[in-house]
C-alpha positions as CSV (number, residue, x, y, z in Angstrom):
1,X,123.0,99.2,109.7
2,X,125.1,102.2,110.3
3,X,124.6,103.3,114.6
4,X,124.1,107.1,113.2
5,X,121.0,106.3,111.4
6,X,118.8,104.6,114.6
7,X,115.7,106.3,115.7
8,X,117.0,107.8,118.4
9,X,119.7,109.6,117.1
10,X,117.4,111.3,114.5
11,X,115.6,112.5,117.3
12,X,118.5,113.8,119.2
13,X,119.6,115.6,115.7
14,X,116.1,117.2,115.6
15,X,116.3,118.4,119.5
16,X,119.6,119.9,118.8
17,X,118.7,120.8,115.0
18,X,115.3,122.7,116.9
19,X,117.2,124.1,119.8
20,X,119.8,126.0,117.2
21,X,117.2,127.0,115.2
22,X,115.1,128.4,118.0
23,X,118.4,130.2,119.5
24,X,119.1,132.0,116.2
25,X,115.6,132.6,115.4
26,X,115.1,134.0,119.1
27,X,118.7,135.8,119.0
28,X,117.4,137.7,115.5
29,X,114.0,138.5,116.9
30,X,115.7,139.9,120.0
31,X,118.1,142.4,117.3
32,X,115.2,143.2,115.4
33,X,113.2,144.6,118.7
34,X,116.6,146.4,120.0
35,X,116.7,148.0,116.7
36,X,113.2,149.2,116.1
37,X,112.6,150.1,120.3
38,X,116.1,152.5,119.6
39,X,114.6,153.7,116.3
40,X,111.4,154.6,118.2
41,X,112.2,155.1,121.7
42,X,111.5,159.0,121.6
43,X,108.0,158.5,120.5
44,X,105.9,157.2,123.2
45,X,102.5,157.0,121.5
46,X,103.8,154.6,119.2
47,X,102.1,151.4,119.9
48,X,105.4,149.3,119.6
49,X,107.3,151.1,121.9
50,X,104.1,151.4,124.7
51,X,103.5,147.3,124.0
52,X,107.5,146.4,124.7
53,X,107.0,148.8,127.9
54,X,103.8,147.2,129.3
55,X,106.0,143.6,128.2
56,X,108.9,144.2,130.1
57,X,106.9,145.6,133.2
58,X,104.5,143.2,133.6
59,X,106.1,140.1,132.6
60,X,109.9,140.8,132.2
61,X,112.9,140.4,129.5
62,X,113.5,136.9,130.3
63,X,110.4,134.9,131.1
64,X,109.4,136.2,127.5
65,X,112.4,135.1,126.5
66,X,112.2,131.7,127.5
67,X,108.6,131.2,126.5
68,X,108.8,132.3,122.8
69,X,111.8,129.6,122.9
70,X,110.0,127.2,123.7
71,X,107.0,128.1,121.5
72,X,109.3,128.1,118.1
73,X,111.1,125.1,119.5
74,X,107.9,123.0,119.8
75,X,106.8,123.8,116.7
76,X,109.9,123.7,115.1
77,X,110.3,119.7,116.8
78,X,106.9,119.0,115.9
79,X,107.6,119.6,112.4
80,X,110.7,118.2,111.7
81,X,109.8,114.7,114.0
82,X,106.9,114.6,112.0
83,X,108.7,112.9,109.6
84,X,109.4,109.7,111.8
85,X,106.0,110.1,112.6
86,X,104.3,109.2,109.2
87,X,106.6,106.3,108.7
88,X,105.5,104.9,112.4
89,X,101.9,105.0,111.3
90,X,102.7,103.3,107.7
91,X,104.8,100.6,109.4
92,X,101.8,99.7,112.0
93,X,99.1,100.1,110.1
94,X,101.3,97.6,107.3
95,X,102.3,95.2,110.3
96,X,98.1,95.4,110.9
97,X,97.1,94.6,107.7
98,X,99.6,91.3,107.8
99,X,98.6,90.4,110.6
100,X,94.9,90.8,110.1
101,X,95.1,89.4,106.3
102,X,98.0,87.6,105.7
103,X,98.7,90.3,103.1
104,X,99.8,94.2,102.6
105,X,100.8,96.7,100.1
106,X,104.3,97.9,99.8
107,X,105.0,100.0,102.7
108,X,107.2,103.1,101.9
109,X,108.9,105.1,104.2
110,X,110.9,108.2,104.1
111,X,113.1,107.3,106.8
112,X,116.4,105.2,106.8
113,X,118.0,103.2,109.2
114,X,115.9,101.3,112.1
115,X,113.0,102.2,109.7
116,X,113.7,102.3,106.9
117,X,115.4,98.4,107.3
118,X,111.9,97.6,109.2
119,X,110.1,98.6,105.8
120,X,112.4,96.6,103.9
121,X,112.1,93.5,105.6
122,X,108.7,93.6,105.4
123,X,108.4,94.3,101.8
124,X,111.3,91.5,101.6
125,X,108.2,88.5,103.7
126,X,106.0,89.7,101.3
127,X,107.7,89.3,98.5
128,X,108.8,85.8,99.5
129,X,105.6,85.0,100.9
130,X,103.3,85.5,98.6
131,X,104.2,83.6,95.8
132,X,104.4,80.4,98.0
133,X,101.2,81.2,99.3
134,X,100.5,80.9,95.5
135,X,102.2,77.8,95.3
136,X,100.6,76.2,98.8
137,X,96.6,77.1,97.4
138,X,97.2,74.8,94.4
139,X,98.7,71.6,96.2
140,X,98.0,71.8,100.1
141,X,95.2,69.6,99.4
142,X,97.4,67.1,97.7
143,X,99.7,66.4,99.7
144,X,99.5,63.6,102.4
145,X,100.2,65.1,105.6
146,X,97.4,68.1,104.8
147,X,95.1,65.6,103.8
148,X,95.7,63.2,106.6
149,X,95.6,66.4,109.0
150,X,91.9,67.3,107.3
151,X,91.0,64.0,108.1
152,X,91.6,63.8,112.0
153,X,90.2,67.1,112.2
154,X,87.0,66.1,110.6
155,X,87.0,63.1,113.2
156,X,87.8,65.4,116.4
157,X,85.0,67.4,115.4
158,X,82.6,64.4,115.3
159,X,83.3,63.2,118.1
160,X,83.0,67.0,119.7
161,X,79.0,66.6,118.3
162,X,78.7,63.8,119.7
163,X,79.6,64.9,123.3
164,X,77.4,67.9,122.8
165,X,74.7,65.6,121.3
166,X,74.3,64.0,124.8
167,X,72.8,66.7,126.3
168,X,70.0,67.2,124.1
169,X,67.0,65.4,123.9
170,X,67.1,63.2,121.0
171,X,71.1,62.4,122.3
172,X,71.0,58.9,121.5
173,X,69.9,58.6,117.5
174,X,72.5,62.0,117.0
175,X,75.2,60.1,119.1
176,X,74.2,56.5,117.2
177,X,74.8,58.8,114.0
178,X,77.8,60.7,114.6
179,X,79.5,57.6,115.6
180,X,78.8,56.1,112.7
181,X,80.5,59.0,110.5
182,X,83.4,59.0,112.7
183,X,83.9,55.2,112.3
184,X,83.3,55.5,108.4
185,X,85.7,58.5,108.6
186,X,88.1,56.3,110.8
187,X,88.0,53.5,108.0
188,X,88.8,55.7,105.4
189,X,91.9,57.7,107.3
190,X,92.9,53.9,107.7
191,X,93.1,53.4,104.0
192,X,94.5,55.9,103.3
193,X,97.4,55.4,105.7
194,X,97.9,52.3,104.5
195,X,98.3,53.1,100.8
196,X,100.3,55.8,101.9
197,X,102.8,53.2,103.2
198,X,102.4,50.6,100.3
199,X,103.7,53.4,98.0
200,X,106.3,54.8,100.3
């Protein structure tokens, strides 16, 4: 990935991008006053000219100045970061759905670089991923380390009842059966195993 295109360079190219814009924007608003305050200077009940007075009395040239800068280059920032933005909120709320089902649409971004190869990589895992999720659904149960797995699992559980089964009233008929599941369970994992090995 090319260093110019990282996140934080597009945000340094938007501060300096904003700060230009809000120089020449300020710059032509200042030309555009100068102009009409000299066109109208000799008529003092225009409301322009008493406004840009009671301005430059009260608050001064350069405090208003600096805070219409800084209004048109927040908004101007705001705007153009909004970009990066909307691809943040696509890539976490795709990184939520995966992690919360296993599963997202294609997430699209309008940004390149850091982002943009984030979005890729993810649309890249689900490609790959869900076909052999495909794939695992159909034979998972058929294969001998899943089953086997299924099958000690069943047992742990068993024998979790049967710990909790001691506490109740009637412990020793639910123990006395649970046991009896988990050996039949037991005898059949054994089985299993050793077919597993007479064909291996």
């Amino acid at each position: 990935m090319h260093k110019l295109r990282t996140v934080r360079i597009h945000y340094l190219y938007i501060f300096i991008g904003s700060a230009l814009l809000s120089a020449a924007f300020l710059f032509a608003v200042q030309r555009a006053i100068a102009l009409l305050y000299s066109h109208y200077s000799g008529q003092s009940g225009v409301f322009f000219v008493r406004l840009i007075h009671w301005v430059i009395n009260h608050i001064g040239k350069i405090p208003c100045a600096i805070a219409l800068f800084v209004l048109i280059f927040s908004g101007l920032f705001i705007l153009r970061s909004q970009k990066i933005a909307d691809d943040l909120h696509t890539i976490l709320v795709g990184t939520s759905e995966l992690a919360d089902k296993g599963a997202t649409k294609e997430i699209k971004v309008l940004s390149g670089g850091e982002l943009g190869q984030i979005a890729a990589n993810l649309n890249r895992m689900q490609r790959i991923e869900v076909p052999s999720r495909g794939v695992a659904t159909e034979t998972i149960q058929d294969t001998p380390a899943v089953a086997l797995l299924i099958r000690t699992r069943a047992i742990l559980r068993t024998l979790r009842e049967v710990e909790e089964a001691d506490n109740t009233d009637d412990g020793a008929d639910v123990q006395a059966h649970l046991l009896e599941a988990a050996n039949v369970e037991a005898r059949s994992m054994e089985r299993f195993l050793e077919n597993l090995i007479i064909e291996s």
